[in-house]
DOBAPA-821792 format. One record per residue (C-alpha): residue number from 1; x negated, y, z. Coordinates in nm, 2 decimals. Each point is the difference from the previous one (the first is absolute). Example, Ala and Ser with C-alpha at 12.3 -4.5 7.8 and 13.67 -1.06 7.14 Angstrom:
residues 2
+-----+--------+--------+--------+
!  nr !      X !      Y !      Z !
+-----+--------+--------+--------+
!   1 !  -1.23 !  -0.45 !   0.78 !
!   2 !  -0.14 !   0.34 !  -0.07 !
+-----+--------+--------+--------+
***
This chain:
residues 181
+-----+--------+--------+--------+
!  nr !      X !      Y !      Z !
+-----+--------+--------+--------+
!   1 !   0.00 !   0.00 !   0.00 !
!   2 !  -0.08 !   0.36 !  -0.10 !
!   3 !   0.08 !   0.30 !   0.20 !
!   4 !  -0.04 !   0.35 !  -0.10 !
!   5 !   0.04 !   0.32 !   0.14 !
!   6 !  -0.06 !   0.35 !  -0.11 !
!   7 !  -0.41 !   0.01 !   0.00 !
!   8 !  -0.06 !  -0.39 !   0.05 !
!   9 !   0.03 !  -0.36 !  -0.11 !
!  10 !   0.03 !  -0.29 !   0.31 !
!  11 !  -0.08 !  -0.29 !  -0.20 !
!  12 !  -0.11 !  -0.37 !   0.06 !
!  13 !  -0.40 !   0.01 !   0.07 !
!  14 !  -0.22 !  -0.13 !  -0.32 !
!  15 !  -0.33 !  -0.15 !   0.06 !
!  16 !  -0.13 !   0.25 !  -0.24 !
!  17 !   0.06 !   0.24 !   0.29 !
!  18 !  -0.30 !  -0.14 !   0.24 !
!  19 !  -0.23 !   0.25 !  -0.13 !
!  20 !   0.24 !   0.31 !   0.05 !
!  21 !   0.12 !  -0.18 !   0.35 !
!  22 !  -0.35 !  -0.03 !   0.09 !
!  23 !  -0.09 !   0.39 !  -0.06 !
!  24 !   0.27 !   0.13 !   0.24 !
!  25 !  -0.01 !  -0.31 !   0.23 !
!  26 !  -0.36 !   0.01 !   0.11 !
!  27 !   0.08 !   0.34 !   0.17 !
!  28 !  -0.11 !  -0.01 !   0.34 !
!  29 !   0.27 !   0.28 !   0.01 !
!  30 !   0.34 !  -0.18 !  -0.11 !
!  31 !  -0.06 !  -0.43 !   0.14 !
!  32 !  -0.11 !   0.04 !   0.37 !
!  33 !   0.28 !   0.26 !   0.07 !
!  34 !   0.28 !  -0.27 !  -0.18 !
!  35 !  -0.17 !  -0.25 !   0.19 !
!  36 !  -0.23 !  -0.20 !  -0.25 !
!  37 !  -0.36 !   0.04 !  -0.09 !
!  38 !  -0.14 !   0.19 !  -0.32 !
!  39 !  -0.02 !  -0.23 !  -0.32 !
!  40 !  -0.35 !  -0.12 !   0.03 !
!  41 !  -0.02 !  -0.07 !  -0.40 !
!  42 !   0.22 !  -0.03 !  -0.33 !
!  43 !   0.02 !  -0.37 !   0.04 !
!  44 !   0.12 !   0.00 !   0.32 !
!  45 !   0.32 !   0.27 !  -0.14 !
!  46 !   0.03 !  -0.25 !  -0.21 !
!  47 !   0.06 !  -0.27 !   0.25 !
!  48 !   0.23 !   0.22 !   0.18 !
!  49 !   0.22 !   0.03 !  -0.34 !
!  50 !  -0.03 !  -0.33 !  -0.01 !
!  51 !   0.11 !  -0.11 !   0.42 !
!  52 !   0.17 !   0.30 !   0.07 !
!  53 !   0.14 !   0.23 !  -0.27 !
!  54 !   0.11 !  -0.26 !  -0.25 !
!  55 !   0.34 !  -0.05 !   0.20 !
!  56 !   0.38 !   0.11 !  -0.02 !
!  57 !   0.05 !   0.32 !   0.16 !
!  58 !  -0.40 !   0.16 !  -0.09 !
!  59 !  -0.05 !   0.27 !  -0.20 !
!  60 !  -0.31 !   0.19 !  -0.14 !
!  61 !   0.12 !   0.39 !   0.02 !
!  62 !  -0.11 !   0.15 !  -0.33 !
!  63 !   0.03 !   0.35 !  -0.21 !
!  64 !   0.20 !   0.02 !  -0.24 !
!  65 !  -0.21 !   0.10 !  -0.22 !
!  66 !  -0.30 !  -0.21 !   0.02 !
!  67 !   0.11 !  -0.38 !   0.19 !
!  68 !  -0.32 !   0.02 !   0.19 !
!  69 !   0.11 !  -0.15 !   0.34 !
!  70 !  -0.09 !   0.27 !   0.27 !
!  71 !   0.19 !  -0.19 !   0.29 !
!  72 !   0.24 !  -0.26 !   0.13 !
!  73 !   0.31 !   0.00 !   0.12 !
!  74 !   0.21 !  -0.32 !   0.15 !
!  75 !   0.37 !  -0.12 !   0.10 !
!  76 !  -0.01 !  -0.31 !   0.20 !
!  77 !   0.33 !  -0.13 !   0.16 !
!  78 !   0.04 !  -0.23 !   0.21 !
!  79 !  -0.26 !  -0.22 !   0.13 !
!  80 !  -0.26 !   0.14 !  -0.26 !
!  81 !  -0.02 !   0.31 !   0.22 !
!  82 !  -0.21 !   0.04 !   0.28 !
!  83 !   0.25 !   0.09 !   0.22 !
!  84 !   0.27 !  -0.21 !   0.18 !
!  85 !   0.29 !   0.08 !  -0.25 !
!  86 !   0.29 !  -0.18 !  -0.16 !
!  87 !   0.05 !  -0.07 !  -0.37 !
!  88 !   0.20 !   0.29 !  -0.06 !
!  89 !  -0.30 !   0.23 !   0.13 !
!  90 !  -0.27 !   0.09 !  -0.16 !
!  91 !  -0.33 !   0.22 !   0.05 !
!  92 !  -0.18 !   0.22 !  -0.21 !
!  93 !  -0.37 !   0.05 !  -0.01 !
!  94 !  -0.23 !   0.19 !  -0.18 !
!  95 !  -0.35 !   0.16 !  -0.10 !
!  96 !  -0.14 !   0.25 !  -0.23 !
!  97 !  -0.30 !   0.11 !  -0.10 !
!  98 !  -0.22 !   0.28 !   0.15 !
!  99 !   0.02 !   0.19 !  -0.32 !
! 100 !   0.35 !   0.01 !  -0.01 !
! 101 !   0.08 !   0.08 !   0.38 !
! 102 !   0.23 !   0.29 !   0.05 !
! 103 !   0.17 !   0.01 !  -0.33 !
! 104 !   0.36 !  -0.14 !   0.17 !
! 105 !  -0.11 !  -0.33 !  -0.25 !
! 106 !   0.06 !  -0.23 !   0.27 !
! 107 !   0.33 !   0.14 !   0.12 !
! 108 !   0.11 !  -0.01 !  -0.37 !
! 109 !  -0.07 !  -0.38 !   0.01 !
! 110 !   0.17 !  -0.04 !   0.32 !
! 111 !   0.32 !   0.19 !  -0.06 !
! 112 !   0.02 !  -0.23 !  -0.34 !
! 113 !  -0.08 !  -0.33 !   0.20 !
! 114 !   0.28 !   0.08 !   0.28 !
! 115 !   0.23 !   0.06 !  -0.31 !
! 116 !  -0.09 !  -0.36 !  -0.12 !
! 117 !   0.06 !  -0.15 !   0.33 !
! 118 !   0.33 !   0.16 !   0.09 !
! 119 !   0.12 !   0.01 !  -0.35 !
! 120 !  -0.12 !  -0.28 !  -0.20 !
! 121 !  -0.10 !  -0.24 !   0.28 !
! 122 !   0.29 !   0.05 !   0.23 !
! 123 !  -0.19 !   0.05 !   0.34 !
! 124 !   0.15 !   0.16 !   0.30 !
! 125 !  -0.31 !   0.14 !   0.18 !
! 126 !  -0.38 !   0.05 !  -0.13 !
! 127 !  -0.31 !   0.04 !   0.25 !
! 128 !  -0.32 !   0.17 !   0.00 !
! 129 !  -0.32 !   0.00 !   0.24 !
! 130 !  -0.36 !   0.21 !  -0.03 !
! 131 !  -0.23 !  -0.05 !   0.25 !
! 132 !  -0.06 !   0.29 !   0.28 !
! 133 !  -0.17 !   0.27 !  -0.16 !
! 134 !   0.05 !  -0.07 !  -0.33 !
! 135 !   0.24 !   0.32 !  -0.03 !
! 136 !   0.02 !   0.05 !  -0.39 !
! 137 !   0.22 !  -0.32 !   0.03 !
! 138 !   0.17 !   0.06 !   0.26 !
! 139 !   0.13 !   0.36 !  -0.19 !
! 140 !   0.06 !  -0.23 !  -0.34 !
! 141 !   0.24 !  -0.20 !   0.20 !
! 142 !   0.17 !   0.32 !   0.15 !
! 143 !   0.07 !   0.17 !  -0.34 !
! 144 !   0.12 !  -0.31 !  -0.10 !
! 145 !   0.29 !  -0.01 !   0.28 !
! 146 !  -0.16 !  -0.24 !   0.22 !
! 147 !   0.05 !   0.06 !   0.39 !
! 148 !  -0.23 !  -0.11 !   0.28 !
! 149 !   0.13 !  -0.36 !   0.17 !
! 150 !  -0.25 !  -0.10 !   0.18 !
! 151 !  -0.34 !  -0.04 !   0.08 !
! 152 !  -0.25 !  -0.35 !   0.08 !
! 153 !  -0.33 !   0.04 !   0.21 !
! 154 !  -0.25 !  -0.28 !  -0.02 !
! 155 !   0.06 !  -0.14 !  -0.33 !
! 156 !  -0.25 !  -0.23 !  -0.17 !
! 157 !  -0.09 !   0.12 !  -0.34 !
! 158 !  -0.19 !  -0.29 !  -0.15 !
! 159 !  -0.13 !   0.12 !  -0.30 !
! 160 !  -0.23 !   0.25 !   0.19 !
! 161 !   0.00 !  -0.24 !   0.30 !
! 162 !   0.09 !   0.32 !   0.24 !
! 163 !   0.28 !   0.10 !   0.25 !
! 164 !   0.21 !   0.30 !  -0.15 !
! 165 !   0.35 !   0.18 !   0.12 !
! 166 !   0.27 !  -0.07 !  -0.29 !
! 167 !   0.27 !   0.26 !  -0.03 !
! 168 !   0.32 !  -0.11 !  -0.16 !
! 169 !   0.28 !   0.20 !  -0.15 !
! 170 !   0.32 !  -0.06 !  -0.19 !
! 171 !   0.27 !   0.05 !  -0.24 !
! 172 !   0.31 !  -0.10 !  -0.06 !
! 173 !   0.26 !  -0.01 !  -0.30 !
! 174 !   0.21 !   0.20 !   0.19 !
! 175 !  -0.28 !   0.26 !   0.09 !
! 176 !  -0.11 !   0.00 !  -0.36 !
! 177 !   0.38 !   0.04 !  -0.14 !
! 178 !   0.01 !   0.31 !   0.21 !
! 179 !  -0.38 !   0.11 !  -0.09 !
! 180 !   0.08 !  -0.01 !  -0.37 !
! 181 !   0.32 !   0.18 !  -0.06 !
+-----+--------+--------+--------+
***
């Protein structure tokens, strides 16, 4: 499945991409703060296309213009997320690259994705986390409609084997009914 919005195209991720997914990846700047570590080379993008991306709900964030993939973004319901959530919820996460910070890009993608889960997907509630201090997340998920929930201390975060403080927010149809008219 394709996705489009005004400036970008969510699409299925292409091995092709590992070199482009590597470039913005390796970033000390965008992995540690989302909670995994920089891309270490182009074959090991490619592995995560391969494990990770290649699955239902994943979606290299693209321009328009040009298809090179600049981010992700993901809807996971269900037991694919990583939180405790039935199949009629899903969460939403997300990463861009450095270059592209600040441009409302990843809000863009977001507002788009909730659309596909409420609309097309039928879900009743959609969940977000970002890790304490990672506040350029944290204001992607609030222009998006997302409310604060809750928050969970002393969470394991194996893929940079450290203890990190999760906050969650949410959003439901309803809320996003009233958000959009």
């Amino acid at each position: 499945m394709i996705l489009e919005t005004e400036r970008l195209v969510l699409r299925p991720w292409k091995e092709a991409d590992a070199t482009d997914l590597y470039r913005y990846a390796k970033d000390e700047q965008v992995g540690p703060v989302a909670g995994w570590p920089p891309h270490k080379s182009i074959e090991e993008s490619a592995e995560i296309i391969r494990t990770v991306f290649a699955q239902e709900g994943v979606y290299a964030v693209t321009l328009k213009d040009d298809d090179i993939a600049i981010g992700c973004i993901g809807l996971m319901t269900g037991s694919k997320s990583n939180f405790p959530i039935s199949e009629s919820e899903g969460e939403i996460s997300y990463w861009i690259g450095v270059p592209f910070w600040g441009r409302g890009l990843i809000p863009e993608a977001m507002r788009e994705m909730i659309r596909h889960g409420f609309e097309d997907l039928k879900l009743t509630t959609l969940w977000c986390g970002y890790f304490e201090g990672n506040e350029k997340s944290k204001r992607a998920q609030e222009k998006c409609g997302f409310r604060y929930y809750s928050t969970e201390t002393d969470r394991l975060n194996a893929l940079m084997d450290d203890i990190r403080t999760e906050h969650i927010s949410r959003l439901t149809k309803e809320e996003w009914i009233v958000l959009k008219l």
